[in-house]
TORSE-689798 format. One line per 10 residues: number of its first residue (from 1); for each residue y, z, x of C-alpha. Coordinates in nm, 3 decimals. Example, Ala and Ser with C-alpha at 12.3 -4.5 7.8 and 13.67 -1.06 7.14 Angstrom:
1> -0.450,0.780,1.230  -0.106,0.714,1.367 $
END
This chain:
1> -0.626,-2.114,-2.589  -0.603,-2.018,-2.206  -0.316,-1.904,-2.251  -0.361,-1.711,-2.600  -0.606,-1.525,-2.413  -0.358,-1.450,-2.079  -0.071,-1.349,-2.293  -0.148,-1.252,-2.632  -0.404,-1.033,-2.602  -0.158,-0.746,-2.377 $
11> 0.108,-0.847,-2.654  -0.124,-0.746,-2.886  -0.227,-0.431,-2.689  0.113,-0.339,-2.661  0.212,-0.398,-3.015  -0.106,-0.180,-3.126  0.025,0.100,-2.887  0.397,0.122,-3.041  0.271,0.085,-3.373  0.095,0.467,-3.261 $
21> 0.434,0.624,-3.287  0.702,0.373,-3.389  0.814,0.271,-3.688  0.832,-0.104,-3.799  1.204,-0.158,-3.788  1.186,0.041,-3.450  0.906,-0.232,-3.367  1.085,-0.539,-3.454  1.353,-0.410,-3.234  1.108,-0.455,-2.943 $
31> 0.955,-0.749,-3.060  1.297,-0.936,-2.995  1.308,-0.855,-2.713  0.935,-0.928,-2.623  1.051,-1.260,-2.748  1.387,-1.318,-2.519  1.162,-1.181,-2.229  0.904,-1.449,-2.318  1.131,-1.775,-2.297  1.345,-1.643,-2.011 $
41> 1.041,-1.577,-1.794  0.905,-1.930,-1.944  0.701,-2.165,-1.698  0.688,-1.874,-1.410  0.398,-1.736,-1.245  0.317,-1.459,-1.046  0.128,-1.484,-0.719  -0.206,-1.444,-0.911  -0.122,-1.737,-1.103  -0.085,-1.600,-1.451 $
51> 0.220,-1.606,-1.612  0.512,-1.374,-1.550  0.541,-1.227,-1.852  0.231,-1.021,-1.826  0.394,-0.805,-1.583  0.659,-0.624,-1.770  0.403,-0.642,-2.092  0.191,-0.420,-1.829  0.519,-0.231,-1.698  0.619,-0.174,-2.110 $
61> 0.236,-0.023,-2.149  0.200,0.218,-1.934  0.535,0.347,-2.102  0.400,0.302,-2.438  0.105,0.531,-2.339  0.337,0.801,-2.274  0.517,0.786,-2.612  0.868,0.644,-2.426  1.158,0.581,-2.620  1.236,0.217,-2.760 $
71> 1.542,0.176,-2.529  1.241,0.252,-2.201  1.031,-0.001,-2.349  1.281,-0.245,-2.412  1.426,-0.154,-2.014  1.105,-0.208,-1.903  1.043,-0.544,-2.106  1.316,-0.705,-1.937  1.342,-0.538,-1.612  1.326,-0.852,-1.406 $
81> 1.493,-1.094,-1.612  1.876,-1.037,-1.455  1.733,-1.082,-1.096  1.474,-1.366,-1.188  1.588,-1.565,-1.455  1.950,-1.558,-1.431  2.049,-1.386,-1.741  2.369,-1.157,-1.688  2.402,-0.811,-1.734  2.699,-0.897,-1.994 $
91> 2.427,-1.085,-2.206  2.178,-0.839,-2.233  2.390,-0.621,-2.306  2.584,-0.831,-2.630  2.223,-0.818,-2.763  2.049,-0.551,-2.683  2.363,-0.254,-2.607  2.525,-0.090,-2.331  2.267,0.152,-2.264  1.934,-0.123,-2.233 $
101> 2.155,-0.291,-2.035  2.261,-0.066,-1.784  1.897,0.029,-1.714  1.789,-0.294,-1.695  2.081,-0.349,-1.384  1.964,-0.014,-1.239  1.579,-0.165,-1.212  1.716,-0.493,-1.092  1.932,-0.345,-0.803  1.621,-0.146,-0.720 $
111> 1.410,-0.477,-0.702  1.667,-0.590,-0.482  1.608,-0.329,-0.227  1.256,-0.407,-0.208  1.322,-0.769,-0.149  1.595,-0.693,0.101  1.299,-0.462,0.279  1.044,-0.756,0.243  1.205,-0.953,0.432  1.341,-0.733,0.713 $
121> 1.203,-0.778,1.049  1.161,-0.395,1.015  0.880,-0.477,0.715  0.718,-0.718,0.943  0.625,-0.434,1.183  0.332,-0.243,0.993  0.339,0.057,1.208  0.734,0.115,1.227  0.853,0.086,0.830  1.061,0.403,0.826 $
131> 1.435,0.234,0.832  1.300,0.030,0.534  1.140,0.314,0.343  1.468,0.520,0.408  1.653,0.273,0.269  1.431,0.213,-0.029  1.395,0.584,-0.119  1.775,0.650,-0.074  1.853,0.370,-0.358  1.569,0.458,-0.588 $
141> 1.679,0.852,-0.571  2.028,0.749,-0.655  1.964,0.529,-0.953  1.755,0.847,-1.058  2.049,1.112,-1.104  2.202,0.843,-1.317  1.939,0.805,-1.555  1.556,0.908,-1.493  1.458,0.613,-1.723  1.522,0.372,-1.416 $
151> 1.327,0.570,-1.173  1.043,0.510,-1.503  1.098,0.189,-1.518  1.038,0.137,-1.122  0.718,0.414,-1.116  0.531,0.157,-1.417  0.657,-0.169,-1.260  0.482,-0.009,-0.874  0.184,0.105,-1.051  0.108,-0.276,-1.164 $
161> 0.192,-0.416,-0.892  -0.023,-0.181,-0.677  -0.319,-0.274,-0.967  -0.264,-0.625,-0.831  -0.177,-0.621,-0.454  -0.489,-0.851,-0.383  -0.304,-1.163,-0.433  -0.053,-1.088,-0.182  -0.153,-1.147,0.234  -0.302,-0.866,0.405 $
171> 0.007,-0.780,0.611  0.226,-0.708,0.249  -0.037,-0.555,0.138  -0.038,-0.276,0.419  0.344,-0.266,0.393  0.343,-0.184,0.016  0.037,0.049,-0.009  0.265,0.273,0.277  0.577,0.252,0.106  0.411,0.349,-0.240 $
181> 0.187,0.658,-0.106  0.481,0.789,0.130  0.763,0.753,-0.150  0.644,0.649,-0.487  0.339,0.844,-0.548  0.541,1.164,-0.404  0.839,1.103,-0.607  0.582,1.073,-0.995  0.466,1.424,-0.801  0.804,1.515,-0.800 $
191> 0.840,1.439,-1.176  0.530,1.561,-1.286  0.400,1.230,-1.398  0.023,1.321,-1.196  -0.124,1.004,-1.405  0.076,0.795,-1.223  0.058,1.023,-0.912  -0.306,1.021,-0.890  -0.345,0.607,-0.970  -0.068,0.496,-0.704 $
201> -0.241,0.737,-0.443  -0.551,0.580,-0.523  -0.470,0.223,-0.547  -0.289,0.277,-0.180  -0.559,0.443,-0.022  -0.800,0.150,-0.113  -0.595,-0.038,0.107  -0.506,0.143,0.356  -0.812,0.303,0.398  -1.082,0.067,0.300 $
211> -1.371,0.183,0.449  -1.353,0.557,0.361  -1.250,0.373,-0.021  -1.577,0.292,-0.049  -1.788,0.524,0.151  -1.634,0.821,-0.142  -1.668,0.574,-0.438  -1.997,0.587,-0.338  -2.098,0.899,-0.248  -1.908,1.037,-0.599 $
221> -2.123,0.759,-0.814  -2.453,0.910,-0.641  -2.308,1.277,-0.721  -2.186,1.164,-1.038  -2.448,1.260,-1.320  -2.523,1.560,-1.088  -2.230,1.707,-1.170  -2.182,1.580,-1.518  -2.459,1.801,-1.609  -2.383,2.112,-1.476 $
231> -1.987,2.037,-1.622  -2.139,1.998,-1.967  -2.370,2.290,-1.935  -2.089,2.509,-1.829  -1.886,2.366,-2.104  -2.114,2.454,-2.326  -2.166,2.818,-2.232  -1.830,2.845,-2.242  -1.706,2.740,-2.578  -1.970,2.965,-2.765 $
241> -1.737,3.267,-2.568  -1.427,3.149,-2.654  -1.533,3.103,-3.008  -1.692,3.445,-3.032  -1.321,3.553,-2.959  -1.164,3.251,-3.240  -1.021,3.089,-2.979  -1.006,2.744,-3.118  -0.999,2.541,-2.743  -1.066,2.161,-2.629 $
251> -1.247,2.198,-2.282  -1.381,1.858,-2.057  -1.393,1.823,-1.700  -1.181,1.644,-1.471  -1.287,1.412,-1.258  -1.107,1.444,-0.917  -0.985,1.134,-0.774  -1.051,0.946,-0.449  -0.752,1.004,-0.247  -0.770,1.408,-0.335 $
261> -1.153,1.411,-0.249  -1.042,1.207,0.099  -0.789,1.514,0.138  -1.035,1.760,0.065  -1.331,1.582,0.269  -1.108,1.587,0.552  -1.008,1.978,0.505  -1.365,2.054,0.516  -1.428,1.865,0.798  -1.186,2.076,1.008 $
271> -1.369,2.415,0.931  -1.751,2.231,0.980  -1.823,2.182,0.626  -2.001,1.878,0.468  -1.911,1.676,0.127  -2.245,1.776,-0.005  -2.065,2.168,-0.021  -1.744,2.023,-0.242  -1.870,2.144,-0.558  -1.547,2.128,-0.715 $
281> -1.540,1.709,-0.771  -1.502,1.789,-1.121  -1.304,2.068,-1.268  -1.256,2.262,-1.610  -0.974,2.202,-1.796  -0.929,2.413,-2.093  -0.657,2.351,-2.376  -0.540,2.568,-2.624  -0.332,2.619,-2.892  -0.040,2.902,-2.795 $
291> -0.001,3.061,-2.447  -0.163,3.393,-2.581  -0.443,3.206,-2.604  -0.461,3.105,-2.241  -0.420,3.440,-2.134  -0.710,3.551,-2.352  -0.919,3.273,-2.224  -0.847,3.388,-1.859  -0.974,3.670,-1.901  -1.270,3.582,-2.091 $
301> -1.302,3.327,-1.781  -1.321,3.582,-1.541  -1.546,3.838,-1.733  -1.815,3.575,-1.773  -1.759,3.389,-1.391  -1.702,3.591,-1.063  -1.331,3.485,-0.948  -1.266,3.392,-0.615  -0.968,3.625,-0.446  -0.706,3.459,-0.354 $
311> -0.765,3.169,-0.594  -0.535,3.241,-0.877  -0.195,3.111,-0.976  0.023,3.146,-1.321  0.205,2.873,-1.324  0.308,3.006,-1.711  0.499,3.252,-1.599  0.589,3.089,-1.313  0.645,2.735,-1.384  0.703,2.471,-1.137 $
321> 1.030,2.296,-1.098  0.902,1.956,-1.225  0.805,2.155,-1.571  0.470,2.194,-1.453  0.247,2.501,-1.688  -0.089,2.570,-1.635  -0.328,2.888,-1.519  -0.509,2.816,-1.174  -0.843,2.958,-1.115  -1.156,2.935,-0.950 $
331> -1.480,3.109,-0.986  -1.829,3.149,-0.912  -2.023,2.925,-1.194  -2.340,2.877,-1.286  -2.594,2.816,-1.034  -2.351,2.996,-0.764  -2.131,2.706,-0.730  -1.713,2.719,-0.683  -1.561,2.606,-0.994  -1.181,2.515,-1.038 $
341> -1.063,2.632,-1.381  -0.722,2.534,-1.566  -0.596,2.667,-1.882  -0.290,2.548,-2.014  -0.119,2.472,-2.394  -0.207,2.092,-2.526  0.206,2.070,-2.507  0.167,2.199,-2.115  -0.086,1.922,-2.098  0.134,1.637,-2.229 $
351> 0.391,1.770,-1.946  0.140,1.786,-1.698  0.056,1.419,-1.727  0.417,1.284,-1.797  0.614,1.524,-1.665  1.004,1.406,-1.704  0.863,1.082,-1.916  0.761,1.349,-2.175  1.086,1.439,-2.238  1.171,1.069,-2.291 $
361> 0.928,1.076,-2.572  1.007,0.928,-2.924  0.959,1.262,-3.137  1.041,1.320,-3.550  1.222,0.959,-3.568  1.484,1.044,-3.289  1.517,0.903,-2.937  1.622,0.968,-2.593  1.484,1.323,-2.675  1.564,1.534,-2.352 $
371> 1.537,1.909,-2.491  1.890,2.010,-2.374  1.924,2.237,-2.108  1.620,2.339,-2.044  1.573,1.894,-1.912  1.870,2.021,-1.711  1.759,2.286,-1.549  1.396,2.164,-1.496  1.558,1.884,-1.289  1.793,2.043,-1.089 $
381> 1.638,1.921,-0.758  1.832,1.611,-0.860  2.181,1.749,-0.800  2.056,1.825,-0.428  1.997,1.483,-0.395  2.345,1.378,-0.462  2.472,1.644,-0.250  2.261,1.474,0.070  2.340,1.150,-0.069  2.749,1.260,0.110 $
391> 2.648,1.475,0.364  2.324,1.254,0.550  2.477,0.896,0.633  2.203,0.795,0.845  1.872,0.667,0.611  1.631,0.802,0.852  1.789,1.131,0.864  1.831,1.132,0.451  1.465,1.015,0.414  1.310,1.282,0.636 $
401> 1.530,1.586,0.445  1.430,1.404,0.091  1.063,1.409,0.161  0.988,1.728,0.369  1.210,1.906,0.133  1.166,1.774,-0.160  0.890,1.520,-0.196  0.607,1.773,-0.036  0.446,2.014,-0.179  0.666,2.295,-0.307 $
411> 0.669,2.665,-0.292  0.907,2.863,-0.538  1.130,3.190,-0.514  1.365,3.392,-0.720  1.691,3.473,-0.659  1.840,3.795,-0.759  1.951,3.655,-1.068  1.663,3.498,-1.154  1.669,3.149,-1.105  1.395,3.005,-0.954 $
421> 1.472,2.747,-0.634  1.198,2.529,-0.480  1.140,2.518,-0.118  0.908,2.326,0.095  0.576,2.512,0.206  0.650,2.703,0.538  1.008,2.814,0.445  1.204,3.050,0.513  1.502,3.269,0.400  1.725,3.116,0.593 $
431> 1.608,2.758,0.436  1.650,2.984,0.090  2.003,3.037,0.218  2.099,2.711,0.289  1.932,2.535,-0.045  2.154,2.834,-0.262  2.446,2.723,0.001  2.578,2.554,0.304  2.820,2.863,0.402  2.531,3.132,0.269 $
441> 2.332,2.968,0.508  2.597,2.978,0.799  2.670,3.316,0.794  2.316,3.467,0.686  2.290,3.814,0.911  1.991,4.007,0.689  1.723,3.896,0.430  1.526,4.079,0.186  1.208,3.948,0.012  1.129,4.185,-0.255 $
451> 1.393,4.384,-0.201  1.250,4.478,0.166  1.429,4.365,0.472  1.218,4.116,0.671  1.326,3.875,0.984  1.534,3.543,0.908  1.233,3.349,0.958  0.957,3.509,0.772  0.758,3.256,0.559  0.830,3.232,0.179 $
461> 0.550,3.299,-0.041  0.545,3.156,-0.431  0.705,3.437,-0.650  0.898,3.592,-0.378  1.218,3.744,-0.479  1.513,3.637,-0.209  1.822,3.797,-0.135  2.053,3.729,0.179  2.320,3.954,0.285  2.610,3.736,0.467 $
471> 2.841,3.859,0.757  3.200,3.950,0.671  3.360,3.675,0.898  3.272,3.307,0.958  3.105,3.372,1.268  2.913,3.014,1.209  2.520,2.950,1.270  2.307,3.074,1.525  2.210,2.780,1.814  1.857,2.987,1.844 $
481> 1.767,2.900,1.461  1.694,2.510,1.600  1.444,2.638,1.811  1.158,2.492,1.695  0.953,2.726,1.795  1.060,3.035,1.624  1.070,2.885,1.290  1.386,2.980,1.133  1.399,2.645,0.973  1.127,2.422,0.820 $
491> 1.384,2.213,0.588  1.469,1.899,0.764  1.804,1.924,0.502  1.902,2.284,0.684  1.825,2.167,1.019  2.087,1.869,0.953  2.358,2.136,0.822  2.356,2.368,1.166  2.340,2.048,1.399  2.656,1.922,1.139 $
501> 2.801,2.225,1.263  2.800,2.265,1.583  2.874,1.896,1.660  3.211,1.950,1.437  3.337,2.189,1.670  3.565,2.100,1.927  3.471,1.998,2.266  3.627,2.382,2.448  3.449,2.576,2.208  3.097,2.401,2.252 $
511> 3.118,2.388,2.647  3.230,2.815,2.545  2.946,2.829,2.333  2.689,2.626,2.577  2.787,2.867,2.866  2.737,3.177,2.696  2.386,3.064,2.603  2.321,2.945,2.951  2.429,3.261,3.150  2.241,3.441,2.827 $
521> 1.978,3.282,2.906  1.963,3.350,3.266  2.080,3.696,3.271  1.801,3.826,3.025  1.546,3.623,3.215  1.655,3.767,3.542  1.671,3.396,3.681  1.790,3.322,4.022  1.944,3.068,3.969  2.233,2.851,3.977 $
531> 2.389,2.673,3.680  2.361,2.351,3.884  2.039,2.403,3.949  1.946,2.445,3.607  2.066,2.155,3.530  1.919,1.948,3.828  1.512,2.119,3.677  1.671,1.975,3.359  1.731,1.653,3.458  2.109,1.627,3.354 $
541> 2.311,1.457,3.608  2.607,1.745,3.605  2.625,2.098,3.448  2.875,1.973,3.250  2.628,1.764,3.044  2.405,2.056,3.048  2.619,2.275,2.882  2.774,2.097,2.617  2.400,1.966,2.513  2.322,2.367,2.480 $
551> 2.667,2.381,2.269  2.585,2.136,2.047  2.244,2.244,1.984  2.123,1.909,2.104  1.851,2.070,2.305  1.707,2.398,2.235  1.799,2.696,2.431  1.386,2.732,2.502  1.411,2.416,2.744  1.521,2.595,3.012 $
561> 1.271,2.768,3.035  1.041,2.502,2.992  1.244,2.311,3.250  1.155,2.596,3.552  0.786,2.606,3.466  0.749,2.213,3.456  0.931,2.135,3.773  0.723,2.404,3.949  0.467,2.263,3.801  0.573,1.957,3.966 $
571> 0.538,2.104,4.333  0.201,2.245,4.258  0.058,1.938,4.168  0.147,1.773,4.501  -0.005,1.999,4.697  -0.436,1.919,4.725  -0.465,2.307,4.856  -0.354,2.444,4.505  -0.624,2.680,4.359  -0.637,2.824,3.980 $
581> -0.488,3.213,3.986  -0.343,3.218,4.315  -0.037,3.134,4.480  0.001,2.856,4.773  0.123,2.942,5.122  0.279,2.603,5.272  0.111,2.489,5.567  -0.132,2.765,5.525  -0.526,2.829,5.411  -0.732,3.121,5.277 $
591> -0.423,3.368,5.281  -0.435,3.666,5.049  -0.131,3.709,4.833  -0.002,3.959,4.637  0.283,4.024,4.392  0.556,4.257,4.553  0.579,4.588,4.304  0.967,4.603,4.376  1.062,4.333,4.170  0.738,4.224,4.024 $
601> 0.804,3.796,4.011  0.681,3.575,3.764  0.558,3.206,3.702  0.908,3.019,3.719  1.085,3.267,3.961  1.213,3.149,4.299  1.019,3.308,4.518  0.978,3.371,4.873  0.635,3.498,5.086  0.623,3.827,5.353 $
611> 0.332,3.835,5.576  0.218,4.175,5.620  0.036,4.358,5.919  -0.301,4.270,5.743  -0.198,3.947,5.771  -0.186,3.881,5.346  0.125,3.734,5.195  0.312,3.991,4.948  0.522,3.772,4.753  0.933,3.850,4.631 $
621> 1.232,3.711,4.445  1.447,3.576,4.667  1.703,3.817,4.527  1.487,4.066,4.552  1.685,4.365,4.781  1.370,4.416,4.994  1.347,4.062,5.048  1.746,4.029,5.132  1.767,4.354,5.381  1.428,4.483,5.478 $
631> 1.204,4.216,5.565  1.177,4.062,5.923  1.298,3.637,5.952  1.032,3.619,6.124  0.772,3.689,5.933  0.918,3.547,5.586  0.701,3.259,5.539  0.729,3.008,5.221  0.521,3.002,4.883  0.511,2.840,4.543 $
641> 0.318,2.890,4.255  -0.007,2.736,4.175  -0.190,2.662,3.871  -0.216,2.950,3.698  -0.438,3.215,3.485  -0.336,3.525,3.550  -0.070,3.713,3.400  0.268,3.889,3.531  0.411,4.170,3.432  0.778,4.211,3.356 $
651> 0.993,4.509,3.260  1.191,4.523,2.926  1.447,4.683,2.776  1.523,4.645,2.384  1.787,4.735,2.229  1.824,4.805,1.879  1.925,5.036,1.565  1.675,5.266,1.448  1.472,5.221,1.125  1.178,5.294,0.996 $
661> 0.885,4.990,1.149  1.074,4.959,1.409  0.821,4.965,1.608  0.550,4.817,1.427  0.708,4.456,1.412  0.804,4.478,1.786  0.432,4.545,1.868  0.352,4.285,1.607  0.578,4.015,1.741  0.452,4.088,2.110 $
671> 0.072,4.059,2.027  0.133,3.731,1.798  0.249,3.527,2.093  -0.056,3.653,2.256  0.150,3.902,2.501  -0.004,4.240,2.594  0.164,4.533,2.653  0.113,4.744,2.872  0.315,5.047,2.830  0.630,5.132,2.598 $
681> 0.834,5.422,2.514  1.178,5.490,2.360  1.496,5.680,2.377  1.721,5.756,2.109  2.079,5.724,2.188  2.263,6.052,2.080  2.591,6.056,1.805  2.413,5.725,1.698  2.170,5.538,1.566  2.077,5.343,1.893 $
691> 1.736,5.324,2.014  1.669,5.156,2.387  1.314,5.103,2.408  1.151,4.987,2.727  0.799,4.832,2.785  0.620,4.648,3.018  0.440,4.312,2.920  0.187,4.077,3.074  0.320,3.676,3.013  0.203,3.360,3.167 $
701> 0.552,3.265,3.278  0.933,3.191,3.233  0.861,3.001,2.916  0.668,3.266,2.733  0.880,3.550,2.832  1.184,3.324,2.673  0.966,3.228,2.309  0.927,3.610,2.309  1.280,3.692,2.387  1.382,3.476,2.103 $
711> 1.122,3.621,1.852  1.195,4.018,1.927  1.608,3.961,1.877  1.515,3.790,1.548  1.335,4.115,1.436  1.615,4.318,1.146  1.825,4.559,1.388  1.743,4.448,1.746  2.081,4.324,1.934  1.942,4.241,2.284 $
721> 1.663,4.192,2.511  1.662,4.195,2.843  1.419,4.161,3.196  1.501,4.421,3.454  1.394,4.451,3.806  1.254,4.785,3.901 $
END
């Protein structure tokens, strides 16, 4: 009877399940394959000790829930009888047809993987998975643009085995929860399926994160009744409105789960907030009939609760690209608490909690129902998985593009035609460019966002409408838009594309390329100095190295920069005398200094000292003219810089076409990298539409002046900037 009880009673939960929305022939079909599942997984037992068979019973229910089709359910009932019981692929599929069998092999070479990845001495380092997970997440994604039913299949078969991971030792236990909440959990995101989402998140964070597991389990139990009442009181209130307006609505709140209120906890905790001040642990969710309806209730919503600004999103008219529908809100309730409201269709609900499965649903006697095109175009994202899938052949590199760009949370634009692309959060149009094409991408000169012209890298917001204008030739990427820090690029998938390209080109026209930028670099810095020396601050052994890593965009153009500040840095450091704000005097003590007004050096410049009749130190460029043919040997005395907190002022010159804001976003630019300004004018160029405009700014050094540099010539219609001496 042990085992009556062990087996039979998820048979029977299974069989009560199908019988929801299956007919009996349609049943029978599954029970045969129940049965062959049974006797080829005879005498087995998992790690728990119960017999194997309960496992794909489990994997088969959570499909069942959803309403899969029989040829899921049967997939899922014999998922792991190729790899563990030594049935061939050719067998299953003279009983059970072509198509069962083919997802049955597509689950079995994805088990595969995650034995392969069990046993890898890369799995048996906890804190350095990633060349397994890569791996993993490269297979599972291409299975998935075969047939989503695998992908399923594998999503069920985790979610068990993540229900129970106690059996296993500590150390797989730690391996798995990672791997699921970095690449499973994302990817039922991905499709929709939040169910699933919000269990595997939850079942990994329990063992990952034990402690802070329990500390919110209890902390929600004590809140729990709390906030049950004021739910069902606002509930309440609620439902006599909507039916005042014959609204005919089922509304219940939504109990938020651990690993989102761990999220949230966390958010709060970085702007000095407590958990007693989340009063959104439970939400509203409203469900009507018809979208009219949802509108309606919206705005009966918002007459009866204050909304919060900033709070709303229409994800109706907007839907996301893994067919999510719903209206977003958040208001003022009762008792001046926050509130999070959503009002969606109960058919926007179904997709909401199966996403792609609900398409997959047995509807009307027919299966494999995927609504046409509208499946097709709803899962697009997959066809950019195929096209990394030739381009990335390194798994680190293809796992980092996958889940930045695609596994994270999404923002979504239009392009002028109307079809909506999805972008990670923090994009850009030039990561717009690249997603709509590699060579739209490469020769992007001029973006518009709702049919205004912005800079390359202005950040995408949800509903923006994109449009890039190209240049006429091939003139290739720019090596700038790797720079980090001016965020022309947050996709790790574009990123890949411009370093693609510039290590395809040949060796002359990188070490062309690398000089131009260096002598660019150095010229509109007004550096003195040599290329060799450059590359000495750098630590590269020869210029030669130096130049082709700038060609290649191996190193960012900001590093040199970077380099000149640090290795100054370097010389202050050594020196005990070094005060903040002033400048050292070697082999000297308590002498004045001053900045020399003829060629005004900064932070990072070489420098050399002049001791004056007062007996202060006024301080020059060495290339300074005044320094080279005025001053007296004798009195020219060495300096460096020391740790510094003042600021330097430098002389600019921009130029640029005329338009209308022209100056605005220069003045913008400057004061968001903290830069002030301390006089500009401009000069319009006559028989053209040239402007030169020249301004003085106050920077901390070399390194700033170069961010800023990079950010201005970014700006729509700028061509240059350069530092001048006066």
């Amino acid at each position: 009877m042990e085992i009556l009880t062990e087996i039979y009673i998820p048979k029977n939960k299974l069989k009560t399940t199908l019988e929801l929305y299956l007919n009996p022939t349609q049943i029978e079909e599954i029970n045969d394959v129940l049965d062959f599942a049974e006797k080829s997984h005879k005498d087995q037992k998992r790690i728990s000790g119960e017999p194997y068979i309960i496992h794909p019973i489990a994997t088969a229910q959570n499909l069942a829930e959803m309403k899969l089709d029989t040829t899921t359910i049967k997939g899922a009932l014999l998922h792991d009888v190729i790899e563990d019981c030594n049935v061939s692929y050719n067998e299953i599929e003279k009983l059970f047809g072509s198509e069962v069998a083919y997802i049955v092999d597509g689950a079995t070479k994805l088990k595969n993987i995650d034995k392969i990845n069990e046993s890898s001495q890369m799995a048996i380092e906890i804190n350095t998975p990633q060349r397994t997970r890569s791996a993993t997440l490269r297979k599972i994604l291409i299975a998935m643009t075969k047939d989503v039913r695998v992908v399923l299949i594998k999503l069920s078969d985790r979610l068990h085995n993540m229900q129970t991971l106690k059996y296993l030792p500590a150390s797989r236990q730690l391996r798995i929860a990672r791997e699921t909440l970095d690449i499973h959990a994302p990817l039922a995101h991905r499709l929709g399926m939040n169910e699933i989402k919000w269990k595997l998140e939850d079942e990994s964070f329990r063992y990952l994160n034990p402690e802070n597991y329990k500390m919110i389990s209890k902390l929600v139990a004590r809140k729990r009744l709390e906030r049950e009442r004021y739910v069902n009181a606002a509930v309440e209130s609620l439902k006599t409105e909507l039916e005042k307006s014959n609204i005919k609505s089922l509304i219940y709140g939504r109990a938020k789960h651990l690993y989102s209120i761990y999220k949230k906890i966390n958010r709060y905790q970085e702007i000095g907030r407590k958990f007693n001040e989340i009063h959104d642990l439970f939400a509203l969710r409203i469900l009507t009939d018809n979208i009219n309806d949802c509108y309606k209730t919206l705005g009966i919503v918002h007459s009866k609760w204050r909304p919060l600004q900033g709070e709303f999103d229409d994800y109706i008219g907007n839907p996301k690209e893994n067919m999510y529908q719903s209206l977003h809100t958040s208001v003022i309730g009762p008792g001046n608490y926050s509130m999070e409201i959503q009002i969606r269709t109960k058919e926007m609900e179904k997709i909401a909690q199966e996403g792609v499965a609900s398409h997959w649903s047995y509807k009307e006697g027919e299966q494999n129902v995927t609504n046409g095109n509208n499946f097709e175009q709803q899962i697009t994202w997959l066809k950019q998985i195929l096209e990394w899938q030739q381009e990335f052949t390194e798994d680190e590199e293809y796992l980092s593009s996958v889940k930045t760009d695609i596994l994270s949370d999404q923002v979504f634009v239009y392009t002028p035609k109307g079809d909506v692309i999805d972008l990670p959060i923090g994009a850009t149009p030039l990561d717009f460019a690249y997603r709509v094409h590699t060579e739209l991408g490469h020769n992007a000169t001029r973006a518009y966002i709702n049919n205004k012209i912005v800079a390359l890298n202005t950040i995408l917001q949800n509903g923006d409408l994109v449009e890039i204008k190209k240049s006429r030739k091939n003139k290739g990427p720019n090596i700038n838009w790797l720079n980090p820090e001016l965020n022309f690029l947050s996709s790790i998938g574009a990123q890949t594309k411009v370093r693609q390209w510039f290590n395809k080109q040949n060796k002359n026209v990188i070490e062309r390329e690398g000089k131009k930028i260096l002598n660019k670099e150095l010229t509109r810095l007004s550096i003195d100095l040599s290329e060799s020396e450059i590359a000495e601050k750098m630590d590269f052994t020869t210029t030669k190295e130096l130049i082709e890593a700038l060609g290649s965009g191996t190193i960012p153009i900001t590093r040199i920069a970077e380099a000149i500040d640090r290795t100054e840095n370097k010389i202050k450091n050594n020196n005990p005398s070094v005060q903040p704000g002033v400048l050292v005097v070697i082999g000297e003590q308590d002498l004045l200094t001053k900045i020399g007004r003829c060629c005004n050096p900064i932070h990072g410049d070489e420098i050399i000292g002049y001791l004056t009749r007062n007996q202060d130190v006024t301080v020059h460029k060495i290339s300074c003219n005044n320094a080279k043919y005025s001053l007296k040997p004798e009195k020219i005395v060495d300096v460096n810089w020391g740790e510094y907190t003042t600021t330097y002022s430098s002389r600019l010159i921009v130029n640029a076409y005329d338009r209308v804001g022209l100056i605005r976003d220069i003045t913008m630019v400057v004061s968001s990298e903290g830069v002030n300004i301390h006089k500009i004018t401009s000069s319009e160029n006559k028989g053209s539409n040239a402007v030169n405009i020249a301004m003085t700014v106050y920077t901390r050094g070399v390194q700033q002046l170069s961010k800023l540099f990079s950010r201005l010539e970014a700006i729509p219609g700028i061509e240059s900037v350069i530092r001048i001496n006066e």
